[in-house]
C-alpha positions as CSV (number, residue, x, y, z in Angstrom):
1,X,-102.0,-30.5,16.5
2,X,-99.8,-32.9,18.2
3,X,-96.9,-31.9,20.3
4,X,-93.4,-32.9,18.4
5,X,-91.6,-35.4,20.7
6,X,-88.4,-34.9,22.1
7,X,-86.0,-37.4,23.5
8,X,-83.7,-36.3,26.0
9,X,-80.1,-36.3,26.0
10,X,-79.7,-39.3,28.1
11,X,-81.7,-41.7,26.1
12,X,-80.1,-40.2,23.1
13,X,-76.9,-41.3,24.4
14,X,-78.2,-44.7,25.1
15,X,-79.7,-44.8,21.7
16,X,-75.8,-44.0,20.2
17,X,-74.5,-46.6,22.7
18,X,-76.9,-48.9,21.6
19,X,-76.8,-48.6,17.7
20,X,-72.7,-48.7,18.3
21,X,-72.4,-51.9,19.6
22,X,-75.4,-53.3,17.5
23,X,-73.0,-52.0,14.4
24,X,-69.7,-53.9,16.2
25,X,-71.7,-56.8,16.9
26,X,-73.2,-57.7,13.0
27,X,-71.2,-60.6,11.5
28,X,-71.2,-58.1,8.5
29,X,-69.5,-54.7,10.0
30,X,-67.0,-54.8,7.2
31,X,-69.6,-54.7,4.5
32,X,-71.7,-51.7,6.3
33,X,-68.1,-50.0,6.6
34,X,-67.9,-50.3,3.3
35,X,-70.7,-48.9,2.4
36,X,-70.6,-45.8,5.1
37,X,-67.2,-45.2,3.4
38,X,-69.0,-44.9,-0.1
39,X,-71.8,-42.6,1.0
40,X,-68.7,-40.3,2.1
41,X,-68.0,-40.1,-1.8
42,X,-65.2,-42.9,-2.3
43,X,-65.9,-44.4,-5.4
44,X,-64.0,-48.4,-5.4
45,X,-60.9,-48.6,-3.1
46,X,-62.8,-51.2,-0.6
47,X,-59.4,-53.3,0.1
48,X,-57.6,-50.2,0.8
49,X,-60.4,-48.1,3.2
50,X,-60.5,-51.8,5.0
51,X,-57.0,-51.6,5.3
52,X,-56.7,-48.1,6.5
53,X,-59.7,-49.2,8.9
54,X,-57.6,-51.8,10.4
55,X,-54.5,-49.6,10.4
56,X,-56.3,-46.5,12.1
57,X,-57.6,-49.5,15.1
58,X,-54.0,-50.6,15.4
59,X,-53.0,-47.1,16.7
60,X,-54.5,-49.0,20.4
61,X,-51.6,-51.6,20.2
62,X,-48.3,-51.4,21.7
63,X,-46.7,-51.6,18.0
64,X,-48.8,-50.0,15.3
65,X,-49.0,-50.2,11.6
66,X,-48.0,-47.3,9.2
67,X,-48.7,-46.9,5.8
68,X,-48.3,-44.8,2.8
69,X,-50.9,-44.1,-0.1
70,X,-49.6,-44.2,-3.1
71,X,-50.6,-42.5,-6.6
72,X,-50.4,-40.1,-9.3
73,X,-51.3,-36.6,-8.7
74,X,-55.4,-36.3,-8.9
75,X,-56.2,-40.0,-8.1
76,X,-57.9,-39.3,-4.9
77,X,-55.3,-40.5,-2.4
78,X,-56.1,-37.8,0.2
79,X,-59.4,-37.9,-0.3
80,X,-59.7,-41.5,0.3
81,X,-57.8,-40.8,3.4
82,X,-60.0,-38.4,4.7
83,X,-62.9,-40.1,3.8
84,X,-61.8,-43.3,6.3
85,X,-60.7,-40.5,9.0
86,X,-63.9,-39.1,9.3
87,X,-65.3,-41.8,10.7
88,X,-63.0,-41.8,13.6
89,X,-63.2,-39.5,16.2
90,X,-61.5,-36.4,16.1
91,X,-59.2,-37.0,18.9
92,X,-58.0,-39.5,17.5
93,X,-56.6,-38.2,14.4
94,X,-53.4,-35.7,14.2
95,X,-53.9,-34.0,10.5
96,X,-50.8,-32.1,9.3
97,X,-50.0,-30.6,6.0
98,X,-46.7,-29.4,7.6
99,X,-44.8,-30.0,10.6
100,X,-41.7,-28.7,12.2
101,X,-39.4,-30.8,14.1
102,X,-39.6,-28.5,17.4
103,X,-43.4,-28.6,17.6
104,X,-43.0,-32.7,17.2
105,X,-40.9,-32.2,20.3
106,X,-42.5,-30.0,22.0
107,X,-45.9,-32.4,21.5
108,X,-46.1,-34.5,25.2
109,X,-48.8,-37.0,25.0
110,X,-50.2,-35.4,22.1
111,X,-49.6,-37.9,19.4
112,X,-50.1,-41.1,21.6
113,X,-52.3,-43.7,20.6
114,X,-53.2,-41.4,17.8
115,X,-53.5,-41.2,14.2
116,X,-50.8,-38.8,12.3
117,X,-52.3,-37.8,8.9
118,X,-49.8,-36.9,6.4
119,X,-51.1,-34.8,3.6
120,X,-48.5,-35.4,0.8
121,X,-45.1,-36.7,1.9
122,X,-42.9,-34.2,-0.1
123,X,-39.6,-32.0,0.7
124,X,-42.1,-29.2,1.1
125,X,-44.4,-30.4,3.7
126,X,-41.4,-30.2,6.2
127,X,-39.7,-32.4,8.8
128,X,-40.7,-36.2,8.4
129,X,-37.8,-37.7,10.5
130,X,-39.5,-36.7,13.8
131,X,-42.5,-39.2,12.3
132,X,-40.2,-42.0,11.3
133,X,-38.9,-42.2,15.5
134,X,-41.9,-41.9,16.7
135,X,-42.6,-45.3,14.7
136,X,-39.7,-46.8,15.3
137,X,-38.5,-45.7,18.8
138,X,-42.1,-44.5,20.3
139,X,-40.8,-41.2,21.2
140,X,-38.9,-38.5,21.1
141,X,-36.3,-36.8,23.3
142,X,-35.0,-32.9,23.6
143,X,-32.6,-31.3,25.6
144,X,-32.8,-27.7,25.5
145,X,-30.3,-25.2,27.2
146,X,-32.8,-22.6,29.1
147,X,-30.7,-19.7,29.9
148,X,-32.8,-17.1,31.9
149,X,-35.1,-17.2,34.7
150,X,-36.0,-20.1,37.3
151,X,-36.0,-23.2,34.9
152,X,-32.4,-21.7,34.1
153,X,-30.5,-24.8,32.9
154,X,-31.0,-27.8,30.6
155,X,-34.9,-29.3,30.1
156,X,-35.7,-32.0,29.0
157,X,-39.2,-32.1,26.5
158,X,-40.3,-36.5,25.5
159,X,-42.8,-36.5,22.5
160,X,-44.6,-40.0,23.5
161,X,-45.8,-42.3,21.2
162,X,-47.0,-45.3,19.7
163,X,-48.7,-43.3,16.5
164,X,-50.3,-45.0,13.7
165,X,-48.8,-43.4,10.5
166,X,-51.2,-43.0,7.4
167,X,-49.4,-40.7,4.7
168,X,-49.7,-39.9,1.3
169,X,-47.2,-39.5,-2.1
170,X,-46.9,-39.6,-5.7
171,X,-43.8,-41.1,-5.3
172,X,-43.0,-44.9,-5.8
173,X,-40.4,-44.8,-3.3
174,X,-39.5,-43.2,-0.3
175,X,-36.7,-42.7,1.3
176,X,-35.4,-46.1,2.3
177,X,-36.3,-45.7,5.8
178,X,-39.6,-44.5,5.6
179,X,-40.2,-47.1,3.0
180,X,-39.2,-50.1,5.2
181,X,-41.7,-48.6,7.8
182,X,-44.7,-48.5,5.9
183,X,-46.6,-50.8,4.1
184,X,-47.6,-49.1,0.5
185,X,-50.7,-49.1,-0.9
186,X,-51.6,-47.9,-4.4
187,X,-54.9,-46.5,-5.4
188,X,-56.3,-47.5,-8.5
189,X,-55.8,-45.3,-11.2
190,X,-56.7,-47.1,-14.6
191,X,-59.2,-46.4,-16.9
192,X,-61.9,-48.3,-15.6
193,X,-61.7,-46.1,-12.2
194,X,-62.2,-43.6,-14.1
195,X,-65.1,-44.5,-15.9
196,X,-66.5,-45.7,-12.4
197,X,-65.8,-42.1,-10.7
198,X,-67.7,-40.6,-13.8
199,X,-70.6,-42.4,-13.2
200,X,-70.7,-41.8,-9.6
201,X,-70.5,-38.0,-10.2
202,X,-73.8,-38.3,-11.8
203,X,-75.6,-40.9,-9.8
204,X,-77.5,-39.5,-7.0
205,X,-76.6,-41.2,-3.1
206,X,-78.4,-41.4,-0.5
207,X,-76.4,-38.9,2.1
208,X,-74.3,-40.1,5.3
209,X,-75.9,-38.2,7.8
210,X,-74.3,-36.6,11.3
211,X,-76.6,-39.0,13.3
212,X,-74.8,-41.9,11.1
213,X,-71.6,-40.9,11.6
214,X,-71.6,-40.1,15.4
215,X,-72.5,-43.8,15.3
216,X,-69.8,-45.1,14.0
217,X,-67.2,-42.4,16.0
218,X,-68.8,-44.2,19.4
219,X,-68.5,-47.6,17.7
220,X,-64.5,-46.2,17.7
221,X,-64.9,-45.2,21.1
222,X,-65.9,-48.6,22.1
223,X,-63.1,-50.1,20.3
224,X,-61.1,-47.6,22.1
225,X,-62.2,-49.2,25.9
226,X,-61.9,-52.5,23.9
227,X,-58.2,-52.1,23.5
228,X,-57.3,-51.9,27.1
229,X,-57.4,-55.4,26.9
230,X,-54.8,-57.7,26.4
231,X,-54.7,-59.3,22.9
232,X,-52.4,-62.5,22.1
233,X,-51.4,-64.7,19.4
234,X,-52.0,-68.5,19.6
235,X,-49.5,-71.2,19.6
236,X,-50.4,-72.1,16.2
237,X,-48.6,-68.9,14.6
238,X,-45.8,-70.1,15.2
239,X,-46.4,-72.2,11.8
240,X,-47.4,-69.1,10.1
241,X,-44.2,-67.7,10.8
242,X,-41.9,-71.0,9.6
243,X,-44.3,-70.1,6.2
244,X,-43.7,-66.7,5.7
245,X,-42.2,-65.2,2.5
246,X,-38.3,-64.8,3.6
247,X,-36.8,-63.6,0.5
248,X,-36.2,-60.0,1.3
249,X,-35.3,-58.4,4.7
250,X,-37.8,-56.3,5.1
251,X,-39.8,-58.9,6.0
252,X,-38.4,-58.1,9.9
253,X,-40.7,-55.2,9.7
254,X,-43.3,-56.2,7.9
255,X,-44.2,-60.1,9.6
256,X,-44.9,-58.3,12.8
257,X,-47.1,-55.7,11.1
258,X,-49.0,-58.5,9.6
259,X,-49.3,-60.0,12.8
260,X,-50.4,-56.4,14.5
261,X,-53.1,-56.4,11.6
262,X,-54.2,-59.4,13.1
263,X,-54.6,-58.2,16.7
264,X,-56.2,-55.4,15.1
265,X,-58.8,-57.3,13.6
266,X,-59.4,-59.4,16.6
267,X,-60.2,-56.7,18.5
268,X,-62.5,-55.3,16.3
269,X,-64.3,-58.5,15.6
270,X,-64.0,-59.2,19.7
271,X,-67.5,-58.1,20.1
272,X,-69.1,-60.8,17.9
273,X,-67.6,-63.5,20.3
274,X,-67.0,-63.7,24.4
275,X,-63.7,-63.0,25.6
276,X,-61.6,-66.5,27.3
277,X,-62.2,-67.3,31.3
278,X,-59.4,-64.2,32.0
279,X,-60.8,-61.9,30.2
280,X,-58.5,-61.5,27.4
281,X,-58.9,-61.7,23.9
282,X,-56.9,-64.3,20.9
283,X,-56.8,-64.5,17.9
284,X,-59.0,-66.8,16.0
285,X,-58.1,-68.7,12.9
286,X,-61.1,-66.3,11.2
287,X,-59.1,-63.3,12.2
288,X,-56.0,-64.5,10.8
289,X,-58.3,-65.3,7.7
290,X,-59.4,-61.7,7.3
291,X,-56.6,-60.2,7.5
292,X,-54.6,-62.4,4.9
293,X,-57.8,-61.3,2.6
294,X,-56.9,-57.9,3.0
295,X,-53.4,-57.6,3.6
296,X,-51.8,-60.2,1.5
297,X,-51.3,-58.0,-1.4
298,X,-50.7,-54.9,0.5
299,X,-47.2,-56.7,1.7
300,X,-47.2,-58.5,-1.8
301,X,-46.9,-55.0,-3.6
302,X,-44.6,-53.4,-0.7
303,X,-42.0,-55.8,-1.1
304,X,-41.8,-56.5,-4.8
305,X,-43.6,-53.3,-6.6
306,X,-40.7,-50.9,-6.4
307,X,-41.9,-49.5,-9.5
308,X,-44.2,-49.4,-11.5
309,X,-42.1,-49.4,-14.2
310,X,-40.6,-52.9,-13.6
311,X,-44.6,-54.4,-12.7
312,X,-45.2,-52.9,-16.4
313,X,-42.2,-54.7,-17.6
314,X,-43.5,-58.0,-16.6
315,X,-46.9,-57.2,-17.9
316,X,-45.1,-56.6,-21.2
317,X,-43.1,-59.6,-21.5
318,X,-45.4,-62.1,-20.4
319,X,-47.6,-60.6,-23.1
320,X,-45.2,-61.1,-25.5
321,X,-44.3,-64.0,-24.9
322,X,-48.0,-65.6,-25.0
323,X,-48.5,-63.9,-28.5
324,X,-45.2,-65.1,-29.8
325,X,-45.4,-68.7,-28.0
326,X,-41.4,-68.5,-26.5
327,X,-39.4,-66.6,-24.1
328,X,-38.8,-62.5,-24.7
329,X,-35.5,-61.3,-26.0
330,X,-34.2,-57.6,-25.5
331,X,-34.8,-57.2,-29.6
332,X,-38.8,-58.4,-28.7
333,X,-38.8,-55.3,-25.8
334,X,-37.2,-53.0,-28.3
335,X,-39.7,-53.5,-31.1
336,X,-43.0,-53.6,-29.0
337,X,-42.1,-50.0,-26.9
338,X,-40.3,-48.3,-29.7
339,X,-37.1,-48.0,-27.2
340,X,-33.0,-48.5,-27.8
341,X,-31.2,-51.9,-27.1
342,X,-29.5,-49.4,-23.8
343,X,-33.1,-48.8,-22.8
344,X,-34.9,-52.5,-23.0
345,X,-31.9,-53.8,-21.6
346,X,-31.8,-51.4,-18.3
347,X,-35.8,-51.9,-18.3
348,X,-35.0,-56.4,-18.2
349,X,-32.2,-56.0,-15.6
350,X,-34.4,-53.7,-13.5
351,X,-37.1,-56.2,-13.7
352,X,-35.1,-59.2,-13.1
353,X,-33.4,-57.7,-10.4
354,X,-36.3,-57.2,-8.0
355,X,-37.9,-60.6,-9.1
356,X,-40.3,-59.3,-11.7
357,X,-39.4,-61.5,-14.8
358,X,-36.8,-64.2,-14.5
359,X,-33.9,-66.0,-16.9
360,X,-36.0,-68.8,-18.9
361,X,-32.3,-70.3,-20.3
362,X,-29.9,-71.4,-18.6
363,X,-26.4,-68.9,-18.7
364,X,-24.2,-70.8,-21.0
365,X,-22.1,-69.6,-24.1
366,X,-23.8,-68.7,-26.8
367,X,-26.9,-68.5,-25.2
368,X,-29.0,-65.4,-25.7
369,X,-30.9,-64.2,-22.5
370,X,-34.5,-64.9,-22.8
371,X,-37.2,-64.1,-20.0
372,X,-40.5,-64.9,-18.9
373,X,-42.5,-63.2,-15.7
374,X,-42.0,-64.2,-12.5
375,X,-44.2,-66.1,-10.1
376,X,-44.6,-63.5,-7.5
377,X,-44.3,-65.5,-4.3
378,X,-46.6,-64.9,-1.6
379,X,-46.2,-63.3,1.7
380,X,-48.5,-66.2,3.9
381,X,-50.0,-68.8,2.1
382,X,-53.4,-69.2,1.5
383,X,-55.5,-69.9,4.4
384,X,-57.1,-72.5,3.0
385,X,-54.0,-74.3,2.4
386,X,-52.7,-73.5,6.2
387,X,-56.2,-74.7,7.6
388,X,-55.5,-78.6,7.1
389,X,-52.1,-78.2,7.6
390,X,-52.9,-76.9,11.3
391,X,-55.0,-79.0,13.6
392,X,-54.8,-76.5,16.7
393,X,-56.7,-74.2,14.9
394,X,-60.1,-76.1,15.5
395,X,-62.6,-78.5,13.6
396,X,-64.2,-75.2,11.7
397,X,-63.7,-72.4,10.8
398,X,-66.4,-69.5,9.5
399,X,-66.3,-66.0,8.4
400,X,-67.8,-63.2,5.6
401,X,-65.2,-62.3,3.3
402,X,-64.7,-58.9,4.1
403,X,-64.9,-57.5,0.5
404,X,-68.1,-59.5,-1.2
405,X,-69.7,-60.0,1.8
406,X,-70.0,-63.9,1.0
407,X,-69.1,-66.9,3.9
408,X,-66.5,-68.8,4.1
409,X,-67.4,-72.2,5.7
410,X,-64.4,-74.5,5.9
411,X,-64.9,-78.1,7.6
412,X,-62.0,-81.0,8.3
């Protein structure tokens, strides 16, 4: 009988080292993440685990990006949470399902550079202002009045940050603070989900296995050494910020998200390309490509889906309004959901108020108000559009769409 061969634990080592960097290095790492993610048992969601990927990277960067899952109860919010977290290292994810505002305090170096995991943002799962300046400020500061023995006197205890935030809620809105912090994301919860979840429940995978997943927590740790190094934005964004969607002032928090997203992707992407002569890293026209793919409607939905009442309001009234061939009046709204003139009419002014549906006459006497749905503007325009309006960025530019998995090839 042959003697069963063991490796030992240095070349098994090299052997994780070496399938890590193979992984980080393969012009399609977003489409093996995607499907490491659905071995774990998420069933859809690929924009939103690519965004949590790039969220949970950007916890290296001096200014991180937070953001908040969104759903009704039972759509798998936490679980698709999770599911991304697990393939992170563990020291570099902070889980709470509640939290006191002393032991935030109290935390030192604890939280820096780390993921904070959120279970359910609710009054019961305790003290969330402690999170919200971490994010904002990077720490936190206590003075506490000792009164007995040698450290008698007032002590001083700093929480350090950056974090990356990832939380989750069935609310549509958080407080207004929190809200302006995070970039929401919603998980899908119509009927065809759920039709896609049944199936999966019966369809046998192919497991993720612990040698697969200590692979991709080194690939982190690599990305970890990675982010020591600096990361900059070219001249040319300077363009993409006179093109940015100004219309609402949260956009001072969410532009320089966006263009953290973009560092974060660079870096991630780094090891498919050499760094400059000074050993630093940019950001390529492809990164800023990939990240628009996935984050456009992220900041889309954050800014103008405050709820999803007024989102179904303009899916209502720009289907009446194909059927009938004109403009929607309140009387159309009343008759299609059954509701009072008091009630359509709140519903149109909520809509219109946040941009959803606009005025299709103009506001003269005698004039009825009629509506159609609004263009929703976007938040960067389309790359395509931005490539030939911006020589610096090069001659070329070439990437796999991070979702399908298909190139992009653009030429001048």
């Amino acid at each position: 009988m042959d003697k069963k061969r063991f490796k030992s634990p240095d070349t098994r080592t090299e052997d994780l080292a070496n399938n890590a960097m193979e992984l980080l290095r393969s012009p399609d790492f977003f489409g093996k993440y995607l499907d490491a993610v659905e071995r774990c048992g998420v069933v859809g969601e690929e924009r939103n685990a690519e965004v949590l990927l790039i969220v949970g990277i950007s916890r290296l960067l001096p200014k991180p990006i937070n953001a908040v899952i969104k759903g009704p109860s039972s759509a798998g919010k936490n679980h698709l949470a999770s599911s991304v977290l697990r393939l992170f290292p563990e020291d570099a994810v902070r889980e709470l399902t509640s939290s006191s505002a002393l032991a935030w305090n109290y935390s030192g170096d604890d939280f820096r550079h780390r993921i904070v995991y959120l279970q359910e943002r609710n009054d019961a799962s305790g003290a969330i202002h402690p999170a919200r300046l971490l994010i904002s400020e990077g720490r936190l500061i206590r003075k506490v009045t000792v009164a007995r023995g040698a450290d008698r006197g007032t002590k001083t205890f700093v929480a350090k940050g950056p974090i990356a935030s990832i939380s989750t809620t069935t609310k549509n809105l958080l407080e207004i603070d929190d809200e302006t912090r995070h970039v929401s994301m919603w998980v899908d919860a119509s009927r065809e989900q759920n039709r896609r979840i049944a199936r999966a429940t019966v369809k046998a995978a192919a497991p993720f296995t612990r040698e697969e997943l200590m692979v991709w927590r080194k690939a982190h740790k690599l990305i970890e050494v990675r982010g020591k190094m600096p990361v900059t934005l070219p001249q040319w964004f300077e363009h993409i910020a006179e093109r940015v969607y100004v219309g609402d002032i949260r956009i001072r928090r969410y532009f320089p998200a966006f263009s953290t997203a973009c560092t974060a992707v660079a870096l991630l992407r780094s090891f498919q390309r050499p760094t400059d002569e000074r050993g630093q890293l940019q950001v390529d026209f492809a990164d800023f490509w990939i990240t628009w793919i996935l984050f456009e409607s992220v900041f889309v939905d954050s800014i103008h889906r405050s709820t999803d009442e007024t989102m179904e309001t303009r899916l209502i009234v720009g289907k009446i309004a194909k059927r009938k061939g004109s403009p929607v009046h309140v009387s159309d709204l009343m008759k299609e959901l059954s509701i009072s003139v008091n009630r359509a009419y709140a519903r149109l002014h909520n809509a219109e108020a946040v941009g959803a549906i606009r005025r299709a006459n103009r506001p003269e006497k005698g004039n009825r108000k009629v509506f159609l749905p609004a263009s929703i503007p976007r938040f960067i325009p389309d790359p395509e559009e931005l490539f030939d309006e911006i020589p610096e960025v090069g001659q070329s530019v070439r990437l796999l769409h991070p979702l399908t998995g298909e190139w992009i090839i653009k030429y001048r």
